[in-house]
C-alpha positions in Angstrom: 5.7 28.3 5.0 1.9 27.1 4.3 -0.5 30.2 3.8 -3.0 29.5 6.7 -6.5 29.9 5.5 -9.4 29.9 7.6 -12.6 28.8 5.1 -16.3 29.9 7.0 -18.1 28.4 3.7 -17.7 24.0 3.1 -18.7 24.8 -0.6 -15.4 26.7 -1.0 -14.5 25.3 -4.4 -10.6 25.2 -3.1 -11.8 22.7 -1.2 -12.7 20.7 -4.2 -10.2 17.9 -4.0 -11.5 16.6 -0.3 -15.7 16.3 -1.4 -17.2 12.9 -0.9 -14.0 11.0 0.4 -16.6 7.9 1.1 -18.0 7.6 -2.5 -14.8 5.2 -3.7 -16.0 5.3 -7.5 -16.0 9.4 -7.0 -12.7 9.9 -5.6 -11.0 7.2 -7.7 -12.1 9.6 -11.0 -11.6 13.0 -9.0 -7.9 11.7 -7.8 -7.1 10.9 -11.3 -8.4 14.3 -13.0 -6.5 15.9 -10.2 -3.6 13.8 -10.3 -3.7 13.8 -6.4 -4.2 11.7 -3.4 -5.3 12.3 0.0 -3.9 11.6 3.1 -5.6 11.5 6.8 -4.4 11.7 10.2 -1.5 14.0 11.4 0.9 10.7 11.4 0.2 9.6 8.1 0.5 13.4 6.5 3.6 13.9 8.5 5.4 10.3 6.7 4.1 11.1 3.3 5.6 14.9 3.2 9.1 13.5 4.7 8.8 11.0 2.0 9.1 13.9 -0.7 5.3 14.0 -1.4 4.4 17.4 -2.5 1.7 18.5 -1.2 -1.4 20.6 -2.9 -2.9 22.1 0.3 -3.8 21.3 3.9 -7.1 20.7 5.7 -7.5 20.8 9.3 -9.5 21.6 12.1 -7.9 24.4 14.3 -7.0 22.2 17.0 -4.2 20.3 14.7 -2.5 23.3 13.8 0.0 23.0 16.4 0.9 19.6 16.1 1.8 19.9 12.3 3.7 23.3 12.6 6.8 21.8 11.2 5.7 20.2 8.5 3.7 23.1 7.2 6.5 25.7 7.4 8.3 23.4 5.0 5.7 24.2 2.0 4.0 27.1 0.6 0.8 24.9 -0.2 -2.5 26.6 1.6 -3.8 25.1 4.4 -7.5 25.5 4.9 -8.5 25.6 8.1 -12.6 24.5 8.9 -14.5 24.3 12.5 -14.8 20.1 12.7 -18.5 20.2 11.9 -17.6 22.3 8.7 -14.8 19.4 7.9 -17.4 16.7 8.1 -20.0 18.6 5.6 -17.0 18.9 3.4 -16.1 15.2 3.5 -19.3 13.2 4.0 -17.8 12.2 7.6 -16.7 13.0 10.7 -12.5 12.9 10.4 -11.4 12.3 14.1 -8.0 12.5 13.0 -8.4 16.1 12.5 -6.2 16.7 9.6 -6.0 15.6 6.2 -3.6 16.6 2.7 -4.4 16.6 -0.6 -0.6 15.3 -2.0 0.2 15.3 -5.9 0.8 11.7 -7.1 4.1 10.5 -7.4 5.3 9.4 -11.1 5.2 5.7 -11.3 7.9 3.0 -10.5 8.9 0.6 -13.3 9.1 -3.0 -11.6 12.9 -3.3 -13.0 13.5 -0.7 -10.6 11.2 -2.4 -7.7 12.9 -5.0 -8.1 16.8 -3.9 -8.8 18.1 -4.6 -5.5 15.2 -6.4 -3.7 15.6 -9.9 -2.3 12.0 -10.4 -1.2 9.3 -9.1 -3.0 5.4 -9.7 -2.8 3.1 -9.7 -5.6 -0.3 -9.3 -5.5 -2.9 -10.2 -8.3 -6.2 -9.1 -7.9 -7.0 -8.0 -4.6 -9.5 -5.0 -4.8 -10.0 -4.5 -1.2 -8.0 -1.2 0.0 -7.9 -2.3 3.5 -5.9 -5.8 2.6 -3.8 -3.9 0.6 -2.7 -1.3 3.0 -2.1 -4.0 5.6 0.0 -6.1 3.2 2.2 -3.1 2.4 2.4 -2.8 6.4 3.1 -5.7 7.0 5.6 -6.6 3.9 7.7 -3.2 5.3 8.0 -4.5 8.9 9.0 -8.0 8.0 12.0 -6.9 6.3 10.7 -7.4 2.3 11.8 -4.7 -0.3 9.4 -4.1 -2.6 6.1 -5.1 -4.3 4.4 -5.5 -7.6 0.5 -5.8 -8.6 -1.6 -6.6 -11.5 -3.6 -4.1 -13.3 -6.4 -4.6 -11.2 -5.3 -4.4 -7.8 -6.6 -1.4 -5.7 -4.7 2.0 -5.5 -2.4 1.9 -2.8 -2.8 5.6 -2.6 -6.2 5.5 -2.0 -7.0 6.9 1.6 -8.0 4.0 3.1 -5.0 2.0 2.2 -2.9 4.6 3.2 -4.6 4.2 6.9 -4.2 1.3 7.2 -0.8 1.2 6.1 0.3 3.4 8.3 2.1 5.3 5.4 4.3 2.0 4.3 3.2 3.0 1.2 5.6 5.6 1.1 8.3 3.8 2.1 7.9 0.7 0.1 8.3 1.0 -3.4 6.0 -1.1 -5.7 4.8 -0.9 -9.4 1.7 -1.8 -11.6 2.9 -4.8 -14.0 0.5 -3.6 -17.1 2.1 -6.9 -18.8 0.6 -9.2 -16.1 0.9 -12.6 -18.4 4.6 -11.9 -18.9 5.4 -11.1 -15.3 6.2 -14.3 -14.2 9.1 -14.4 -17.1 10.1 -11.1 -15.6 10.6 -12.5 -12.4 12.6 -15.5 -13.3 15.2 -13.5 -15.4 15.3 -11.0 -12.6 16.4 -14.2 -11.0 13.6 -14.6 -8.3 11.8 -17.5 -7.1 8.2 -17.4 -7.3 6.5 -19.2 -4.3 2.7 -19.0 -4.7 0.5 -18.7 -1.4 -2.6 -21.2 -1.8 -4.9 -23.6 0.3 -5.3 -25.8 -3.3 -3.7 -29.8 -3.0 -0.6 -30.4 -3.0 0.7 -27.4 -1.4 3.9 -28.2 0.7 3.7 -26.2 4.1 5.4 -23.2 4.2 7.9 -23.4 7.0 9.9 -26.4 4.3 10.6 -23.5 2.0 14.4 -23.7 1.6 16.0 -21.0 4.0 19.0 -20.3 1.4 16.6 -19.2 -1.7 18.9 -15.4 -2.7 15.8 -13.4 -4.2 12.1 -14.9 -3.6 8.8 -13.6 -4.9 6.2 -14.2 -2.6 2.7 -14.0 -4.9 -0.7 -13.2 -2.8 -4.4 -14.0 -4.9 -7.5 -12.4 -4.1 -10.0 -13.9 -1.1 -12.5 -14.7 -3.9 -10.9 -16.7 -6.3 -7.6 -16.9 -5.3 -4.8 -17.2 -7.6 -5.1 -17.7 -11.7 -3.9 -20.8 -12.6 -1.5 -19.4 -14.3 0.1 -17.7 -11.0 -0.6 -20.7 -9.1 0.8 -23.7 -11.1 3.2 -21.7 -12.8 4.6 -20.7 -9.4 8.2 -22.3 -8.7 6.8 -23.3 -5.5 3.7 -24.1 -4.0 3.0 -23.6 -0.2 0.1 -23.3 2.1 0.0 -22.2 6.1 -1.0 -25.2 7.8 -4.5 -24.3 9.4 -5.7 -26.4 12.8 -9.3 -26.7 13.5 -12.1 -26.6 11.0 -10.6 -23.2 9.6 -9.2 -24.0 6.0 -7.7 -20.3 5.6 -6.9 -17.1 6.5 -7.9 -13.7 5.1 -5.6 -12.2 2.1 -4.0 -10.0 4.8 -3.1 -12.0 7.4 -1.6 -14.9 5.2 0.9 -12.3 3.7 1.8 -11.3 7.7 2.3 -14.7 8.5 4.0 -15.6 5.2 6.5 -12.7 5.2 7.3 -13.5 8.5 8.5 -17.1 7.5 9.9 -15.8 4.2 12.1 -12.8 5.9 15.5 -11.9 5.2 16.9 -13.6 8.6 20.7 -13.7 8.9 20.9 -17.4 8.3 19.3 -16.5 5.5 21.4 -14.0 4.3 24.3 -16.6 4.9 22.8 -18.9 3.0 22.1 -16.9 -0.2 26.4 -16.1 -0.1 26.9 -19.7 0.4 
């Protein structure tokens, strides 16, 4: 059971690992001296300790105490307990989701295992926004795909943000950094996947021709600025685009992976076709 701690002082250095969660650059070197991440909102804490997160300590405003009961008598780790106003000195903002978790990081996922038994997979190369991250992960979990891969410098899926906005997919989706990102698209085709590359460049078929019997399919996301290398792009096995109406000639990072994942998802006909 969690050691219940009230805290009357913000500077308490056990709160250490929960200081300035809105400087990004800070907390990205703090959580990687620490070799923790932080989760927020009683939801969100809840999926990452049933996911077999261990957690370093609790903080909360009394008020959330009650909703969390069960998940802190599964863990000795303290939990701090602060007035709200306290909370938001400690953090640099007001946290109206009440409770937050400093978690230890989880050792890292090698993309042979990511992609052992997956049949739909998305890869993402670049994208530095934590807010189209965590919704890709959400969204790649509830359209049925298995797993996901990024390049070196995508943004930390563990970060807090994502995590929100995820609604904790990230702990139920597993994915890996490729630290080998100009050999990954080798990796993929011995793995035996087809790579189909999301891009509004000419040429592009549309995506709803994709053949619905493809067994294991990579589906590959670029960033909002530059979109995908060349070598991602043409490289790809495919090339496909969502067909746009209007003046609008694309969608944001995010929502083309929602939209795309829904096309791509393991259907039944699907399935049937990839035992054809």
């Amino acid at each position: 059971m969690a050691e219940i701690v009230r805290v009357d002082d913000a500077g308490d250095p056990r709160l250490a690992d929960y200081v300035h969660l809105r400087d990004v650059s800070l907390r990205q070197k703090l959580e990687a001296e620490h070799g923790v991440y932080l989760a927020e909102g009683e939801k969100v804490v809840r999926r990452a300790v049933e996911a077999g997160h261990r957690p370093a300590s609790f903080l909360m405003a009394p008020r959330w105490l009650e909703g969390l009961t069960d998940v802190l008598d599964t863990t000795d780790a303290p939990c701090f307990v602060l007035s709200e106003q306290a909370i938001e000195h400690v953090t640099g903002f007001h946290v109206h989701r009440g409770a937050l978790a400093s978690l230890e990081r989880p050792a890292p996922t090698s993309a042979s295992e990511v992609l052992a038994d997956a049949r739909r997979v998305v890869i993402m190369e670049d994208l530095s926004d934590h807010t189209n991250v965590g919704a890709i992960f959400r969204s790649a979990a509830a359209l049925g795909f298995d797993g996901i891969l990024m390049s070196p410098r995508c943004a930390d899926p563990l970060y807090r943000r994502a995590i929100k906005v995820s609604m904790g997919a990230v702990f139920r989706l597993p994915y890996a950094r490729l630290d080998d990102w100009y050999g990954a698209p080798d990796l993929l085709r011995d793995a035996g996947f087809t790579t189909c590359a999301l891009t509004v460049g000419n040429g592009a078929a549309p995506i709803d021709e994709v053949p619905s019997d493809i067994e294991r399919l990579a589906l590959i996301v670029g960033s909002e600025g530059h979109g995908l290398s060349e070598r991602w792009e043409h490289g790809a096995d495919l090339r496909v685009t969502i067909p746009m109406a209007g003046d609008i000639d694309s969608l944001n990072a995010a929502a083309s992976v929602a939209v795309a994942c829904w096309q791509l998802r393991p259907t039944p006909a699907r399935r049937r076709g990839s035992r054809s």
